[in-house]
C-alpha positions in Angstrom: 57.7 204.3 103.9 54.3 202.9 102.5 53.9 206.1 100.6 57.5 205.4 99.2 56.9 201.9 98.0 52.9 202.7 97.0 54.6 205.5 94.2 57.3 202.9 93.4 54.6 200.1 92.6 55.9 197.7 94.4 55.6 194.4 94.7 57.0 191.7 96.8 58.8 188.5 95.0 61.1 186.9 97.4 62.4 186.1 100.6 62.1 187.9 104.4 64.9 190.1 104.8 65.6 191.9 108.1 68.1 195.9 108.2 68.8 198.0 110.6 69.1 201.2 109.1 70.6 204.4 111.1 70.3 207.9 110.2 72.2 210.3 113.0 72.8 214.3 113.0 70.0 215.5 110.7 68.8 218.9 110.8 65.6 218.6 112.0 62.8 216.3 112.1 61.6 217.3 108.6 65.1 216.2 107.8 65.2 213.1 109.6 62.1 212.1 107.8 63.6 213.0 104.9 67.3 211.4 105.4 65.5 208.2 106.1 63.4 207.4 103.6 66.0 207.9 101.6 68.4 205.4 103.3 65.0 203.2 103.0 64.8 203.9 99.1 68.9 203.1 98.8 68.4 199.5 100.2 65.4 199.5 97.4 67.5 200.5 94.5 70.5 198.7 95.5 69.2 195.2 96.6 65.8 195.2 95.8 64.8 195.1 98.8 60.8 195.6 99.7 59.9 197.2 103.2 56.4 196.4 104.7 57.2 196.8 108.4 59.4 199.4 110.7 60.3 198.5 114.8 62.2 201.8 115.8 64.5 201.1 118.7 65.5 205.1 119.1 63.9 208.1 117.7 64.6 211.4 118.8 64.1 214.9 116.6 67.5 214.2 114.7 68.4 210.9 115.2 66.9 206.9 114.8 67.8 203.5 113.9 65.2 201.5 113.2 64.7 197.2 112.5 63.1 196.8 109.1 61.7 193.9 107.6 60.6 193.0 104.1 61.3 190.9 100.9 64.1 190.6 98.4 64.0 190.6 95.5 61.3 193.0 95.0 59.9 194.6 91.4 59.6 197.9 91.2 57.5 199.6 88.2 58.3 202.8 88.9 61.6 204.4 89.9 61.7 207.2 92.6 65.4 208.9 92.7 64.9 210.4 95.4 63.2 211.8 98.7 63.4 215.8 98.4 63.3 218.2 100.7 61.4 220.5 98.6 58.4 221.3 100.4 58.9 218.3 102.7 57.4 219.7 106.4 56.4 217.4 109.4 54.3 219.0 111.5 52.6 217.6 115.0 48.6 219.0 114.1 45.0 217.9 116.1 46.8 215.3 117.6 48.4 213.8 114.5 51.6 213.8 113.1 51.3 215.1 109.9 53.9 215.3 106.9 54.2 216.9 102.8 56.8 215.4 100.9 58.1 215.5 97.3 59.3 212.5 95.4 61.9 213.1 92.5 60.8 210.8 90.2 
């Protein structure tokens, strides 16, 4: 989600705003990941809304709901369409979660 917004350039203008955003019956967790963030960069486009903080109440391999909080309006220099799944692979590696994502800018 940091990732996300750091590509986006964003930057926060407004109030606190708090979502709960669900994502339920994904593939995988490469596609959770995936389905997501891109419920994450919706809430961007659609009501500028900024994300700087994730509380995740349930997270399993395909689905989660998580509590976001953030700032609305937001500014956004650059606009991401979309999350792919081109290339995108999550991977446990070392002891670390690890993840390759493409942005469709």
């Amino acid at each position: 989600m940091h990732g996300l917004f750091a590509v986006m350039h964003a930057r926060a203008a407004g109030e606190p705003v708090a979502r709960t955003i669900d994502v339920e019956d994904s593939a995988d967790l490469t596609s959770l990941l995936v389905d997501f963030l891109n419920e994450v960069l919706h809430r961007a486009q659609v009501a500028g809304e900024l994300f700087t903080g994730a509380t995740f109440t349930r997270l399993d391999e395909t689905n989660v709901r998580a509590e976001l909080t953030g700032v609305a309006p937001a500014e956004f220099e650059e606009d991401v369409k979309a999350v792919t799944y081109h290339e995108a692979d999550v991977r446990y590696e070392d002891g670390m979660w690890r993840t390759m994502l493409v942005f469709d800018l």
